[in-house]
N, C-alpha and C positions, 0 to 999 in steps of 0.2 A: 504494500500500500504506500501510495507517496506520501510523503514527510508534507507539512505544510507550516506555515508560520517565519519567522524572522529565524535568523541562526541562534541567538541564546533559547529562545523557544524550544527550538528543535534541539538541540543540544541536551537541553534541560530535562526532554519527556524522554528521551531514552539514555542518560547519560547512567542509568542503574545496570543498563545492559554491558557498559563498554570494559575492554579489557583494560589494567594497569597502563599499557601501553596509549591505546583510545584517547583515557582521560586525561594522561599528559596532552596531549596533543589537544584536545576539547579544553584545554587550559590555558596553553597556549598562545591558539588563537585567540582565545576571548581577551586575553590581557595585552595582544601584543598586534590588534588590530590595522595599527598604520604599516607595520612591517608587513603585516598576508597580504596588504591593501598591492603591496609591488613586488612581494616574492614570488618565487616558481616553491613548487611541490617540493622539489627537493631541498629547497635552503628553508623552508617551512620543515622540512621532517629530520633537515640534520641538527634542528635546535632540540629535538627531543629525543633524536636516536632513531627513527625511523625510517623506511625508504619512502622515495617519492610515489611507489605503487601504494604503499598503506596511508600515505595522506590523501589520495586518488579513492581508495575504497573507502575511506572515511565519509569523504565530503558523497559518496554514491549512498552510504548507509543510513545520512541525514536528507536525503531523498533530490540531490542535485546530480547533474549528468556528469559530474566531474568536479576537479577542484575550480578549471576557472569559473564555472560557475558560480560555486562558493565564494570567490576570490571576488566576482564578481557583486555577489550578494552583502562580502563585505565593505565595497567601497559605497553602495548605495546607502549604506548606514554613515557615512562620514561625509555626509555635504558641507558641514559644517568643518572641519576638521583639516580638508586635505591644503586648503590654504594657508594653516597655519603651519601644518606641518612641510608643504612645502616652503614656507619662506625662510620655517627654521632650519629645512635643510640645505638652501641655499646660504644661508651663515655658513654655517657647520663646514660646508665645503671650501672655504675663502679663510678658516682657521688656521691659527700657526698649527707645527705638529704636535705640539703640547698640548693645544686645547686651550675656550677660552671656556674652563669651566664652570665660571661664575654664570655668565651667559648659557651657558648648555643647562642648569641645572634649573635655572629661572624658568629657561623656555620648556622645559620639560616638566614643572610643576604648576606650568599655564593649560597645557594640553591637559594633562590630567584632570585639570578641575574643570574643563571642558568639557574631556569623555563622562565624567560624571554629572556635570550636569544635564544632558544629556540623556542618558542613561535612565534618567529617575523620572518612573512612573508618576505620573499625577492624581490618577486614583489609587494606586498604592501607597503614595505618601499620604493622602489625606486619611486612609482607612489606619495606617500605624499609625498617626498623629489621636485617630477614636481612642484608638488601645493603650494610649499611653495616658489619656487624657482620664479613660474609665480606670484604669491599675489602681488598686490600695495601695499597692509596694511594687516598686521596679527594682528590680534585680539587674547590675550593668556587670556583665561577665566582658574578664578579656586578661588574658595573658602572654608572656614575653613580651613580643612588639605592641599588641595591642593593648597592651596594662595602662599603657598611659593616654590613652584614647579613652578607654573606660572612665577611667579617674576623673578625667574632664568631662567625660559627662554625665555619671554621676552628679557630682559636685556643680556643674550648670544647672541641673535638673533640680537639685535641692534648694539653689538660690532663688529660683522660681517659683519652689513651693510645692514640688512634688516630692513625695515618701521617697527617695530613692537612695542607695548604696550600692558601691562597688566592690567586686569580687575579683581580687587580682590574682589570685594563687589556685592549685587545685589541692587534691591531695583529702588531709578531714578535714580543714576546713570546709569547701565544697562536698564532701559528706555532709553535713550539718545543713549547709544549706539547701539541698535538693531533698532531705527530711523535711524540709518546712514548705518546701514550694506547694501553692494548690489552684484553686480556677481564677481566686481573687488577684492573684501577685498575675506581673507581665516580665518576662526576662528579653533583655537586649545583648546578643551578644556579639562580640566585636572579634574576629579573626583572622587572620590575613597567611596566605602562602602558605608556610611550612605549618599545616592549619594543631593546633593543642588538641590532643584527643581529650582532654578535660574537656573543654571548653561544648566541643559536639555532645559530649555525653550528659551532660547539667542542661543544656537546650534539650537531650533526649526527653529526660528528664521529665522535663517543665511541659512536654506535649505532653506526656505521659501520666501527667497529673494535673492536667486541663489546665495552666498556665500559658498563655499565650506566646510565640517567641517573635521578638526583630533581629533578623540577621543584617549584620553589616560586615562585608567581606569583599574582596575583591574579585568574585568569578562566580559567574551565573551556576558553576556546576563543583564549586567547592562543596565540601560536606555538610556544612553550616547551611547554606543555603539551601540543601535539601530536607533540611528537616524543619523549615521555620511558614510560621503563617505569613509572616513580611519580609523580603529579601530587599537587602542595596548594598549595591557596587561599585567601589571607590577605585580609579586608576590609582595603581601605585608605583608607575615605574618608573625608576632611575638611571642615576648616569651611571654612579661607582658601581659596588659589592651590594648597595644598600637599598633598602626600598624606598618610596617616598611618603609619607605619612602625610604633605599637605592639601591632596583633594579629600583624603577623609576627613582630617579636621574641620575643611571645609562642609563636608557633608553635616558632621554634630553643628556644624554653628547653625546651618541651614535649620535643623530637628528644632534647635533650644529656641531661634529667632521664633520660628511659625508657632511655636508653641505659647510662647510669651505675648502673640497676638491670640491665640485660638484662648488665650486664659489670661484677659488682662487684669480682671479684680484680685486674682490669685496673685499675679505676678507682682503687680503695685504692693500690695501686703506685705508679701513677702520681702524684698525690698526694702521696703521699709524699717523692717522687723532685724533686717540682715545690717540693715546699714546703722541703727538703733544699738547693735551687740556692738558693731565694729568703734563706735563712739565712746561708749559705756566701756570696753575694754583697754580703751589707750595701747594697741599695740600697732599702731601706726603710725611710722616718722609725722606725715602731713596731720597729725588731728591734735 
């Protein structure tokens, strides 16, 4: 039967089916869009280890007559895109050999907040903004790279005046916490690349005991995103060794701004209340 829908669609409804091999490749590609947008099959399958016959039967198995098809499917998603990325590739090309990496690093953490914005559903953000708005308690899961994504928005979310903490570790502590979780509480959890088997399992978790989940990760067919009522997908890619973390940030600010309008009496209060401790405590040089 033919595949239908966008490539993360497709990707997404059978990505349960694909081999170890598959899903690198269904990874990939989703992260690494502007490079399929001008590669051939094979410099597409030597980043994962594959030949150019199995990136060919790949794009056949999500129901396209071939990769350039595919290839082709993914530049129709980058209208917006291919002008920036070609003008940054025209820099890039007129660099010393060293690299102007300041420059390289800027323009690559523009694109990213780009493919994400982008990227994000308008009725899917509106529906996780319900779910956060209804939670008694948020649960903000995220570890290693993502801990500190957590923690910020936790801690945004509590300035506002929602119930919310963050769970940075696994181990018993998250024992403890997935004992408590039930339909009332909503968990968010934040994962990226080399994805925490904590972190999937406490998401298992929280569907498992009628808790609601927001995934925020970077790939339509990471684990995280398979097991969540709400999925979003932050580019993270880099120049060095590293990832990039600034279109996710981007993304929490987006969450906490809509939310600080979707609950302004909350948000005023709170506020208030926050700024009221911060007076009252003198632990600020300005007060």
């Amino acid at each position: 039967m033919a595949r239908e829908g966008s490539l993360e669609e497709r990707i997404a409804a059978y990505s349960g089916s694909f081999s170890r091999k598959r899903k690198r490749l269904a990874h990939f590609i989703l992260s690494n869009k502007y490079y399929v947008s001008v590669a051939s099959a094979g410099q597409v399958g030597k980043q994962v280890g594959a030949s150019a016959a199995t990136v060919v039967r790949f794009a056949q198995s999500l129901g396209y007559e071939g990769y350039s098809q595919l290839q082709a499917a993914v530049r129709e998603e980058l209208p917006g895109y291919l002008t920036a990325l070609e003008r940054m590739g025209e820099r890039l090309a007129v660099l010393p050999p060293s690299g102007d990496i300041p420059q390289q690093v800027f323009h690559t953490d523009i694109i990213n907040i780009e493919r994400t914005a982008s990227s994000l559903s308008p009725v899917e953000f509106e529906a996780a903004l319900d779910a956060i708005v209804d939670a008694d308690r948020i649960l903000v899961v995220g570890c290693g790279l993502s801990a500190p994504a957590a923690l910020f928005l936790a801690h945004s979310l509590r300035v506002i005046g929602f119930d919310a903490r963050a769970a940075l570790d696994g181990g018993l502590a998250q024992l403890v916490d997935a004992a408590h979780l039930d339909p009332s509480m909503l968990v968010i959890a934040i994962d990226l690349w080399r994805y925490a088997r904590s972190t999937v399992e406490l998401a298992n978790a929280a569907r498992h005991h009628g808790a609601a989940v927001i995934a925020i990760t970077d790939s339509a067919v990471s684990p995280l995103a398979q097991v969540a009522d709400y999925a979003f997908e932050a580019a993270t890619d880099g120049v060095a060794h590293s990832l990039s973390l600034t279109a996710l940030m981007s993304l929490l600010n987006v969450f906490v701004a809509a939310l600080s309008y979707r609950v302004p009496e909350q948000t005023v209060e709170s506020l208030r209340r926050v700024d009221m401790a911060y007076r009252k405590s003198k632990l600020l040089l300005t007060e």
